[in-house]
N, CA, C and O atoms as CSV, one atom per row, in Angstrom:
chain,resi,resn,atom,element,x,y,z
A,1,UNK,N,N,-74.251,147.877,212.872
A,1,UNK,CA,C,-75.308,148.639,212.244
A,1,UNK,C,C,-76.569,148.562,213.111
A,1,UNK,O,O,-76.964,147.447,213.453
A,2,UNK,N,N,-77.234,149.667,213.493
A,2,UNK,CA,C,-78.667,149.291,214.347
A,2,UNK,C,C,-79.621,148.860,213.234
A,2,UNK,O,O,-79.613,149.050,212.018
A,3,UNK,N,N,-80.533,148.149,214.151
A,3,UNK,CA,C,-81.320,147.174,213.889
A,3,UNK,C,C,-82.198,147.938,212.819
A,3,UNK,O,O,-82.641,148.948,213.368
A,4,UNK,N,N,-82.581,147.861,211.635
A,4,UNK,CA,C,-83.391,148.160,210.358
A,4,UNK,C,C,-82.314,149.128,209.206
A,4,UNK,O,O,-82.624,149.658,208.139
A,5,UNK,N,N,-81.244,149.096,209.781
A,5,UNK,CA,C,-80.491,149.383,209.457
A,5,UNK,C,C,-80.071,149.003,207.451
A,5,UNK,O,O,-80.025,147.775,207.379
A,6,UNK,N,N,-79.895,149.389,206.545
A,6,UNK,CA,C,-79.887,148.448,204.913
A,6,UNK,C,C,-78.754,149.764,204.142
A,6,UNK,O,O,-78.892,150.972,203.948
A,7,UNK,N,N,-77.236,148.405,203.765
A,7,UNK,CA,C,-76.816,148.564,203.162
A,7,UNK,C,C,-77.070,149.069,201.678
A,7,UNK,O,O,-77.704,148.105,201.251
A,8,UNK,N,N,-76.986,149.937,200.647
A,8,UNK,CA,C,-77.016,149.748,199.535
A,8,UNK,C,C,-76.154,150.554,198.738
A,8,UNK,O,O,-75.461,151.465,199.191
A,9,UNK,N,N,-76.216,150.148,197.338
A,9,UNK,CA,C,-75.120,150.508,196.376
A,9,UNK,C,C,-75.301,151.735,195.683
A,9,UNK,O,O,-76.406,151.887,195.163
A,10,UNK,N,N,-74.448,152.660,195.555
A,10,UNK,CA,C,-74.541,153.763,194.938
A,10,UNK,C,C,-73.203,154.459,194.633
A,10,UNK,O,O,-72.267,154.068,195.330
A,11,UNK,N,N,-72.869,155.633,193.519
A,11,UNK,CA,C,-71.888,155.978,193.954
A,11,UNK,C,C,-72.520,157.509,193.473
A,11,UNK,O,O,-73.296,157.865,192.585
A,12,UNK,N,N,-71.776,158.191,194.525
A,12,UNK,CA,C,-72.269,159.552,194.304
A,12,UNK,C,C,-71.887,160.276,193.427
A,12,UNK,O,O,-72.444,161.359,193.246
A,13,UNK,N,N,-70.614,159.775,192.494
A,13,UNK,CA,C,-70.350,160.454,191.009
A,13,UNK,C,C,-71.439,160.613,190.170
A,13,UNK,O,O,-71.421,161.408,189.230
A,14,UNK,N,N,-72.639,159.725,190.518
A,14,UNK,CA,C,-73.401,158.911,189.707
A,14,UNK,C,C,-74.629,159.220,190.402
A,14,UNK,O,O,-75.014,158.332,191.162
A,15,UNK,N,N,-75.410,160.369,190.320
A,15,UNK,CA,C,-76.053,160.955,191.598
A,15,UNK,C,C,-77.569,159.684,191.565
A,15,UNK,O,O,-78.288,159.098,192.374
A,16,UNK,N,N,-77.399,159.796,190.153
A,16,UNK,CA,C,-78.764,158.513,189.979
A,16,UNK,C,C,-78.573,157.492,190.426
A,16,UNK,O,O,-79.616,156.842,190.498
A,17,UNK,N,N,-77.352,156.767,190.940
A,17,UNK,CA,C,-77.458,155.212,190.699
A,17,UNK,C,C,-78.241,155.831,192.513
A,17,UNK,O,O,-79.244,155.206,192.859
A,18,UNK,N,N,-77.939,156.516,193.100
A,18,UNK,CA,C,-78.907,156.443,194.259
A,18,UNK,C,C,-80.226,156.577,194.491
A,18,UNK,O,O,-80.924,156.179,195.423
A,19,UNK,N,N,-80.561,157.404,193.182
A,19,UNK,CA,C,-82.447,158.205,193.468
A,19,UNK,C,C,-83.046,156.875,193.727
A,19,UNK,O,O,-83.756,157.283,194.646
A,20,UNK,N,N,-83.298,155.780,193.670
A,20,UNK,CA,C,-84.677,154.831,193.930
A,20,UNK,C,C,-84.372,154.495,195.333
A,20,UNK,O,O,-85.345,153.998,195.901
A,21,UNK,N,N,-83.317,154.614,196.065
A,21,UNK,CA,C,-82.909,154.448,197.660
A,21,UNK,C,C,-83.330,155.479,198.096
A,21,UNK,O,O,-83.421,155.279,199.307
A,22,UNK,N,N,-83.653,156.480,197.881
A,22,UNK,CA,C,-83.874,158.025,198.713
A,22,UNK,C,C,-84.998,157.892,198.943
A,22,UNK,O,O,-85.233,158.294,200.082
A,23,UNK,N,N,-86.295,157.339,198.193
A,23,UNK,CA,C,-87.383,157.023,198.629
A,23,UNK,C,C,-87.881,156.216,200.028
A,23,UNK,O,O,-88.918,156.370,200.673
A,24,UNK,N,N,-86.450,155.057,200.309
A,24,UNK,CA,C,-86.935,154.585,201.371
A,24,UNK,C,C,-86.229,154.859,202.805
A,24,UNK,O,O,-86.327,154.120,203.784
A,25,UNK,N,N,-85.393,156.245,202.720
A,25,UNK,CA,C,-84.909,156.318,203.901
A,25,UNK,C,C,-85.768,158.109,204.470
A,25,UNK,O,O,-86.494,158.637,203.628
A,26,UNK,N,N,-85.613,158.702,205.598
A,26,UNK,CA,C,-85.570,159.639,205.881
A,26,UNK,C,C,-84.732,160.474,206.198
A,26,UNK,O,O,-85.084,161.651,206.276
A,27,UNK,N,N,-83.588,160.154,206.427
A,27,UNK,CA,C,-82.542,160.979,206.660
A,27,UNK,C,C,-81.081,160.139,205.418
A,27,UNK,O,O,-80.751,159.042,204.968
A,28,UNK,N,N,-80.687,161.528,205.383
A,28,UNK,CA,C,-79.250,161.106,204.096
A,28,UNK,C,C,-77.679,162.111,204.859
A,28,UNK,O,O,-77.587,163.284,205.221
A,29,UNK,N,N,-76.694,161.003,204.843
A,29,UNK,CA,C,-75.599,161.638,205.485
A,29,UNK,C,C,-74.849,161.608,204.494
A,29,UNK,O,O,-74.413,160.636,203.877
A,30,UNK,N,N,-74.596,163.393,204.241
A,30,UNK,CA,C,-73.818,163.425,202.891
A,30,UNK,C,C,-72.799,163.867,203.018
A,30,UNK,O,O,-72.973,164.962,203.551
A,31,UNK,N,N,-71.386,163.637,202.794
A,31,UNK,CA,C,-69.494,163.932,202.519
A,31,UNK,C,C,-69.443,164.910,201.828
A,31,UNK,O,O,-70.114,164.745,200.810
A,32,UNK,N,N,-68.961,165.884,201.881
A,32,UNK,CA,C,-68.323,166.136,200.716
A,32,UNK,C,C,-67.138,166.445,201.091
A,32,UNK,O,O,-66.574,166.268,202.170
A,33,UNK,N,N,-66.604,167.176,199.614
A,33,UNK,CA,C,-65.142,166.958,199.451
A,33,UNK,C,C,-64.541,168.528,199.698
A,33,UNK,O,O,-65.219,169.497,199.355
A,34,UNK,N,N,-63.385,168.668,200.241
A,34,UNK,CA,C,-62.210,169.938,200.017
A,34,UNK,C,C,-62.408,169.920,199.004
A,34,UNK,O,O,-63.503,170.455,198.829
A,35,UNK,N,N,-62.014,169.621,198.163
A,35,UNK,CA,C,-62.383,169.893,196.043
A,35,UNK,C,C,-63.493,169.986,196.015
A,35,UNK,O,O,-64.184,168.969,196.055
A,36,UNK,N,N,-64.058,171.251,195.935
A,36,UNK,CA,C,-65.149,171.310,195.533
A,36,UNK,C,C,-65.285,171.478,194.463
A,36,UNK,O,O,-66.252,172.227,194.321
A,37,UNK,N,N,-64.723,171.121,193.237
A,37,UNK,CA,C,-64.928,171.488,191.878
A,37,UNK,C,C,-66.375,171.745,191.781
A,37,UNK,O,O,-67.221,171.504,192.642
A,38,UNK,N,N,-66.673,172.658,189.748
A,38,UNK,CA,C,-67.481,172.631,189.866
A,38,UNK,C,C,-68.669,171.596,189.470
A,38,UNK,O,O,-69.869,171.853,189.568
A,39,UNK,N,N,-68.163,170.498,189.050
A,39,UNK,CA,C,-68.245,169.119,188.903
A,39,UNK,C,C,-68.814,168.074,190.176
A,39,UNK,O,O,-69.639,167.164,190.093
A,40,UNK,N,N,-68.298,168.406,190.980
A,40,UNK,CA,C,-68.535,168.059,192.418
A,40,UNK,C,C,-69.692,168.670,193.203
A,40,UNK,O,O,-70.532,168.168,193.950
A,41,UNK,N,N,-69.440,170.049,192.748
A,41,UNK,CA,C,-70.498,170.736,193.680
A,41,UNK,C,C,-72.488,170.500,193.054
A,41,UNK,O,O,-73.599,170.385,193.570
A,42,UNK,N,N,-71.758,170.552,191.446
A,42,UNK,CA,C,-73.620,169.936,190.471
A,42,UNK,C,C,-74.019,168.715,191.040
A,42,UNK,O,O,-75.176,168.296,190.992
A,43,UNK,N,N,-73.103,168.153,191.566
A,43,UNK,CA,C,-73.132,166.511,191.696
A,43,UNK,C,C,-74.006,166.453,193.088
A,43,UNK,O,O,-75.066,165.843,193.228
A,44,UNK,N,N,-73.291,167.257,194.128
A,44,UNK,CA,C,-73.557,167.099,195.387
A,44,UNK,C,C,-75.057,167.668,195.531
A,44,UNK,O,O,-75.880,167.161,196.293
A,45,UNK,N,N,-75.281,168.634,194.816
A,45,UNK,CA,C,-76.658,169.922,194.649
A,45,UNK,C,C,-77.672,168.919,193.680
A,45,UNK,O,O,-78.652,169.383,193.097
A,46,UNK,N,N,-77.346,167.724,193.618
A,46,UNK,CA,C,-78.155,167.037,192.084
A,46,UNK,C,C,-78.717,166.001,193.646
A,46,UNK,O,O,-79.896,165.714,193.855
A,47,UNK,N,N,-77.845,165.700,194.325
A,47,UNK,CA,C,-78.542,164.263,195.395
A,47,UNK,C,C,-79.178,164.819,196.508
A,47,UNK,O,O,-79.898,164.119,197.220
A,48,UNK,N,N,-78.910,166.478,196.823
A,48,UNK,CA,C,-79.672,167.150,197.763
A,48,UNK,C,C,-81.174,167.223,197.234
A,48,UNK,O,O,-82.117,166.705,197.831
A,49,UNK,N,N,-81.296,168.055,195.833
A,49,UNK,CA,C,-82.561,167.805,194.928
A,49,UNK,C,C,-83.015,166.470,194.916
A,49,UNK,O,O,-84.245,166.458,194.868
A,50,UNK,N,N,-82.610,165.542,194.935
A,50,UNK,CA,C,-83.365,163.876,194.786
A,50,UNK,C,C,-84.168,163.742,196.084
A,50,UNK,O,O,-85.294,163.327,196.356
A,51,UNK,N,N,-82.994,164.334,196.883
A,51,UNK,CA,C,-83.570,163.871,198.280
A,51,UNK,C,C,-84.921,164.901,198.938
A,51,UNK,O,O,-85.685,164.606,199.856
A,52,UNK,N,N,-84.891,166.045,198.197
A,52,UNK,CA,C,-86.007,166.725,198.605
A,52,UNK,C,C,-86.930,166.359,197.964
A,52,UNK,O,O,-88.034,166.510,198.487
A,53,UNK,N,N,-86.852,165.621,196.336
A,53,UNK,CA,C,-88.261,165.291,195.572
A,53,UNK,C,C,-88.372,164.138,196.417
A,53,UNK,O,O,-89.386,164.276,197.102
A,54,UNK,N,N,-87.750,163.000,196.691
A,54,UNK,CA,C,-88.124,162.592,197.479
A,54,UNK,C,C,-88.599,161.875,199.065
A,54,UNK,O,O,-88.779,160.778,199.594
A,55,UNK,N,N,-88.658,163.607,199.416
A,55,UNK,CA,C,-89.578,164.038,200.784
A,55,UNK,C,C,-88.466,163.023,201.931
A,55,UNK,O,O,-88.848,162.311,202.860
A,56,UNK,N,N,-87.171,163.245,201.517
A,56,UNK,CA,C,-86.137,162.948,202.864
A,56,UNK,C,C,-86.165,163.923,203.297
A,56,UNK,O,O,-85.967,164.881,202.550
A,57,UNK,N,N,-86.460,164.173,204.902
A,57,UNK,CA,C,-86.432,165.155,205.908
A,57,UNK,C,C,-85.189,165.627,206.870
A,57,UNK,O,O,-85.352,166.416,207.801
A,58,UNK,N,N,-84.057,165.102,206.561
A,58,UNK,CA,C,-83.121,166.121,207.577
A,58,UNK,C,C,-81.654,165.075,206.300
A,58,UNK,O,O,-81.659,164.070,205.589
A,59,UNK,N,N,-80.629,166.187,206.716
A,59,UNK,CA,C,-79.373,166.003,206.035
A,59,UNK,C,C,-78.884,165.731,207.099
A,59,UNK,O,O,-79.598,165.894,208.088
A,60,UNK,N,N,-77.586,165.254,207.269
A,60,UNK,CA,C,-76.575,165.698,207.888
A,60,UNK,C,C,-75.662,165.655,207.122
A,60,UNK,O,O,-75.918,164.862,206.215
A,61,UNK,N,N,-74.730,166.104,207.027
A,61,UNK,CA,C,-73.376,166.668,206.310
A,61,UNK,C,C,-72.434,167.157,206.931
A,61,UNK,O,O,-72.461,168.125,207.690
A,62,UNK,N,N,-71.293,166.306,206.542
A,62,UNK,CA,C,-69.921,166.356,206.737
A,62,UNK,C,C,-69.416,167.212,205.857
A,62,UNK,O,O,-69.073,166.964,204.701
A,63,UNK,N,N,-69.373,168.320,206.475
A,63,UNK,CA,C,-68.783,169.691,206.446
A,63,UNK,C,C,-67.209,170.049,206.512
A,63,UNK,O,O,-66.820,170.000,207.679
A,64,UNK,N,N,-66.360,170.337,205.745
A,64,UNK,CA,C,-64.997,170.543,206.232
A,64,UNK,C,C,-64.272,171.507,205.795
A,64,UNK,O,O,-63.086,171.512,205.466
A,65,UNK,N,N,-65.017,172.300,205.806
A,65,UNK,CA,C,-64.415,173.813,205.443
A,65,UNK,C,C,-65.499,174.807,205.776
A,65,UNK,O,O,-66.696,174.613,205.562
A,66,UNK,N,N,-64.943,175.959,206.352
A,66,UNK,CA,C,-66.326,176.940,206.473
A,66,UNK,C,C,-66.829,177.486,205.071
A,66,UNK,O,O,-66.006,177.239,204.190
A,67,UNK,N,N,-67.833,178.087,204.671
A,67,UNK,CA,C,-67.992,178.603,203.475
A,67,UNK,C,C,-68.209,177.502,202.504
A,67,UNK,O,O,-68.671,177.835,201.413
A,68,UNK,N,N,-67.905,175.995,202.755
A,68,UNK,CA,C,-68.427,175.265,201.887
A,68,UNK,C,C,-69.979,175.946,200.712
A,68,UNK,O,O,-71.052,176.286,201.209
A,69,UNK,N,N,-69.824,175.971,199.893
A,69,UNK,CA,C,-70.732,176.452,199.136
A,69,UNK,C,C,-72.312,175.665,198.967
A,69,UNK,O,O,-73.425,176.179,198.865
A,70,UNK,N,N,-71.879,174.149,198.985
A,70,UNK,CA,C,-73.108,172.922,199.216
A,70,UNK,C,C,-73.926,173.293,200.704
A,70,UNK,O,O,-75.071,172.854,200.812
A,71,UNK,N,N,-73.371,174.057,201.791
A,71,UNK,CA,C,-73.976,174.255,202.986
A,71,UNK,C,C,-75.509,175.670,202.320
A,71,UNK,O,O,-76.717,175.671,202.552
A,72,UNK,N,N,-75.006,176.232,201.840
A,72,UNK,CA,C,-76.664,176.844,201.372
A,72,UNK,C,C,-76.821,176.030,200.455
A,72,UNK,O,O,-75.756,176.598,200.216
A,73,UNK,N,N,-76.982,175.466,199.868
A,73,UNK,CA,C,-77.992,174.860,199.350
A,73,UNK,C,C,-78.958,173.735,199.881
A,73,UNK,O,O,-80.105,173.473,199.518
A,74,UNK,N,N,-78.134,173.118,200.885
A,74,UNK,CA,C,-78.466,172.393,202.043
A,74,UNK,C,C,-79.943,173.424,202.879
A,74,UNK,O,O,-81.156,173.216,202.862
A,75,UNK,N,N,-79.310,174.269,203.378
A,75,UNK,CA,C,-80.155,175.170,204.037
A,75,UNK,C,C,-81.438,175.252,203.400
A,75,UNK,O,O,-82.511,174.778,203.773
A,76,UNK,N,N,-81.074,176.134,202.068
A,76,UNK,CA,C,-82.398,176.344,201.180
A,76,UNK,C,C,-82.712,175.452,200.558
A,76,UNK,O,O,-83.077,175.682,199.405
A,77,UNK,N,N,-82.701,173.943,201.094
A,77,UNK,CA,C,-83.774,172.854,200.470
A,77,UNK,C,C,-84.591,172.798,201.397
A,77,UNK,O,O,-85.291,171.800,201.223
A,78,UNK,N,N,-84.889,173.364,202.333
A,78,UNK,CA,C,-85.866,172.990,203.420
A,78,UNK,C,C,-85.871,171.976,204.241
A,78,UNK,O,O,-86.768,171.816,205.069
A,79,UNK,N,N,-85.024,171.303,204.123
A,79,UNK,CA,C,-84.782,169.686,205.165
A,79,UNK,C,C,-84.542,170.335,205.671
A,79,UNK,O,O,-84.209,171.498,205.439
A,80,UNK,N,N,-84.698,169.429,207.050
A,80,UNK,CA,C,-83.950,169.515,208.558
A,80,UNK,C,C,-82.284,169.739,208.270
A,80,UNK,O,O,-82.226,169.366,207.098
A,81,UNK,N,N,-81.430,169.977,208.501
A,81,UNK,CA,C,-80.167,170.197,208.076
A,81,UNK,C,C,-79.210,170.559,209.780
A,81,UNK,O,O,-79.294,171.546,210.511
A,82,UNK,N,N,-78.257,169.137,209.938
A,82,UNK,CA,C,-77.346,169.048,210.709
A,82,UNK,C,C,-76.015,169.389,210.160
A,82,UNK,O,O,-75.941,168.848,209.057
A,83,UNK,N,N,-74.856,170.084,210.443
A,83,UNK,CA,C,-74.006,170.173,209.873
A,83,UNK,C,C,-72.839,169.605,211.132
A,83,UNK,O,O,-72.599,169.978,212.280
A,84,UNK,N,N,-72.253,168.446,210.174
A,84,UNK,CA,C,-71.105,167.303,211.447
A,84,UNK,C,C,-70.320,168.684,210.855
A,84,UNK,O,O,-70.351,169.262,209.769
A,85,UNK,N,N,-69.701,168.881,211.949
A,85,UNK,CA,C,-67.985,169.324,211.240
A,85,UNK,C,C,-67.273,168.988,212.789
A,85,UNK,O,O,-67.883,168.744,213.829
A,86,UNK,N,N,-65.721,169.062,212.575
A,86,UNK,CA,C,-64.880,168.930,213.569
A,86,UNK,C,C,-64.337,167.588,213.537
A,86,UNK,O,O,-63.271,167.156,213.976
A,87,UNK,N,N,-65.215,167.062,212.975
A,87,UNK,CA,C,-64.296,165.218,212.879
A,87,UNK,C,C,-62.891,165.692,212.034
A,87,UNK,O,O,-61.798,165.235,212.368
A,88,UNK,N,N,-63.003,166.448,211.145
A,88,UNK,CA,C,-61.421,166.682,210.491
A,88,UNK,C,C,-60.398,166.658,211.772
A,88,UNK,O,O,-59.732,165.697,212.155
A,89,UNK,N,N,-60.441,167.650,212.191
A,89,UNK,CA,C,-59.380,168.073,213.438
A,89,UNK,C,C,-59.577,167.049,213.937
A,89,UNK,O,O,-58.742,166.301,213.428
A,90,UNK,N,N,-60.169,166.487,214.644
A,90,UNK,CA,C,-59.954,165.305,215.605
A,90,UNK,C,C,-59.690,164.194,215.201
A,90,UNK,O,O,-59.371,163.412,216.097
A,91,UNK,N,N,-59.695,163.582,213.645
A,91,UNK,CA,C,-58.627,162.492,213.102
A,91,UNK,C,C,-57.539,163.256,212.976
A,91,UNK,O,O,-56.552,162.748,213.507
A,92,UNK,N,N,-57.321,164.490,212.369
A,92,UNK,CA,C,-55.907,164.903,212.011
A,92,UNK,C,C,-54.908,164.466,213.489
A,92,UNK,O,O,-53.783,163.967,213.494
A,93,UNK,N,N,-55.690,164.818,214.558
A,93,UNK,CA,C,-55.095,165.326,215.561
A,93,UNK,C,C,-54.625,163.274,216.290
A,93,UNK,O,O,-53.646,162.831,216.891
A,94,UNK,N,N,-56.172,162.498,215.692
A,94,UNK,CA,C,-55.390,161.330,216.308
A,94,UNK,C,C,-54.065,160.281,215.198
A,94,UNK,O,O,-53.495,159.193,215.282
A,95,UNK,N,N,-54.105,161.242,214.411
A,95,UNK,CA,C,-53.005,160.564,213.179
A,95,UNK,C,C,-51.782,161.387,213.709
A,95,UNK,O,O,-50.630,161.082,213.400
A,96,UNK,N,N,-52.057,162.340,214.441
A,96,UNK,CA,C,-50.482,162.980,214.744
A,96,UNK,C,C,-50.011,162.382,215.891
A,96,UNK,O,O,-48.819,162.293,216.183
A,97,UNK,N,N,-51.162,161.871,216.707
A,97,UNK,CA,C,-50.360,161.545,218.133
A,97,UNK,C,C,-50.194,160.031,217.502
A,97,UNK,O,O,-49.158,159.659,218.054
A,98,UNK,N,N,-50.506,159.252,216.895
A,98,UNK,CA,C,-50.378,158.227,216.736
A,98,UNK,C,C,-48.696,157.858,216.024
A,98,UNK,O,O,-47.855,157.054,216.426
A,99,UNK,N,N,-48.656,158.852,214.779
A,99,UNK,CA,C,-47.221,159.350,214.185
A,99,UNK,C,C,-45.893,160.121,215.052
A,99,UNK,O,O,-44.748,160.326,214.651
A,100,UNK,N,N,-46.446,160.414,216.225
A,100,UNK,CA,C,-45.669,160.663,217.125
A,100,UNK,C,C,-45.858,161.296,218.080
A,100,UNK,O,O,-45.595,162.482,218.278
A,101,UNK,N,N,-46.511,160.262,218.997
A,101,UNK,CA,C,-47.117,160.418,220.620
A,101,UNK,C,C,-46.161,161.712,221.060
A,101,UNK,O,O,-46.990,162.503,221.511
A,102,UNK,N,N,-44.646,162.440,221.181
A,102,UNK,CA,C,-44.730,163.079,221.585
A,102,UNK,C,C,-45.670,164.362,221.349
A,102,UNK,O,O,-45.507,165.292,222.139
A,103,UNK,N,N,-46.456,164.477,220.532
A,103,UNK,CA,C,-47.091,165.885,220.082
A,103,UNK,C,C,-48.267,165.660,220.498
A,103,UNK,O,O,-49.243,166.181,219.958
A,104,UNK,N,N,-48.386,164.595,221.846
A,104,UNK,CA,C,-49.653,164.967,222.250
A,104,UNK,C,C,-50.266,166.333,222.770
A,104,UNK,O,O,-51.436,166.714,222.749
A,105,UNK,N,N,-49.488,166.757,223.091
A,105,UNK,CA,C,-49.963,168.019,223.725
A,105,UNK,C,C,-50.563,169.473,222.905
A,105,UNK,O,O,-50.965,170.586,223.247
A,106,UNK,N,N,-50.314,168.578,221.397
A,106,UNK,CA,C,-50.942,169.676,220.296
A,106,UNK,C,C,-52.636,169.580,220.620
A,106,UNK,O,O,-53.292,170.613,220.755
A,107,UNK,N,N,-53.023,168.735,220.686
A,107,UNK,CA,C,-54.496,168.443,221.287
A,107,UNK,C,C,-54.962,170.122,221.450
A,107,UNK,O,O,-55.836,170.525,220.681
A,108,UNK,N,N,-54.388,171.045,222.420
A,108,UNK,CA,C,-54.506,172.024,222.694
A,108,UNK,C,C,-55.176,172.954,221.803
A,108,UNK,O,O,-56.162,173.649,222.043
A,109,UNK,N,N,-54.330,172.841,220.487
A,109,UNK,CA,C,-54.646,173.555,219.574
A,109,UNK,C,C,-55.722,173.596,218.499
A,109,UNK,O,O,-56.126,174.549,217.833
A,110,UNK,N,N,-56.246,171.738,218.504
A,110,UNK,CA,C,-57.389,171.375,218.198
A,110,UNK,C,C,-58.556,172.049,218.625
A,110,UNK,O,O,-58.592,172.268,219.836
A,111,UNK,N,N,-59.915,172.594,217.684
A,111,UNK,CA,C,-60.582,172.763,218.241
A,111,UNK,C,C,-61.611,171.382,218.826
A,111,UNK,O,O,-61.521,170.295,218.255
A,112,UNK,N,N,-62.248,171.514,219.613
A,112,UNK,CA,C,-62.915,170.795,219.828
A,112,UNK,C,C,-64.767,170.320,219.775
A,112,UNK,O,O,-65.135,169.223,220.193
């Protein structure tokens, strides 16, 4: 972990047990899920809102589908907004060569 680095407890089902941590960071790296239920998606749109009341300045988000629906709302909170994507393919791709090194050469088909 770099140096100032602070663990803490939350679970994002539970968008509150995080709000009093959002105050002391500036940036929030948020998951979401292929299921985007619509359960999931209030949930995810409830810790983006926390984090804009309180004045966290850039997202990043792990993105794994295009069209994710949480990506505008991301946008139109006004944070800074990074979007990770591509780590999918590139574990899928090291769980296949790992499950059977001959298919290394699928790599190819990965984007990168």
């Amino acid at each position: 972990m770099p140096k100032g680095a602070q663990v803490v407890l939350g679970d994002l089902d539970i968008p509150e047990t995080i709000k009093a941590h959002l105050h002391t960071i500036d940036g929030l790296f948020l998951i979401t899920q292929s299921e985007q239920s619509d359960e999931k998606f209030i949930k995810n749109k409830r810790i983006i809102q926390m984090a804009k009341q309180a004045n966290v300045a850039r997202i990043v988000a792990l993105i794994d589908f295009e069209g994710n629906p949480i990506e505008d709302v991301i946008k139109n909170s006004g944070m800074d907004f990074i979007k990770a994507s591509g780590i999918y393919e590139k574990c899928t791709l090291q769980w296949l060569v790992r499950i059977n090194p001959k298919r290394r050469n699928d790599s190819d088909s990965f984007p990168r």
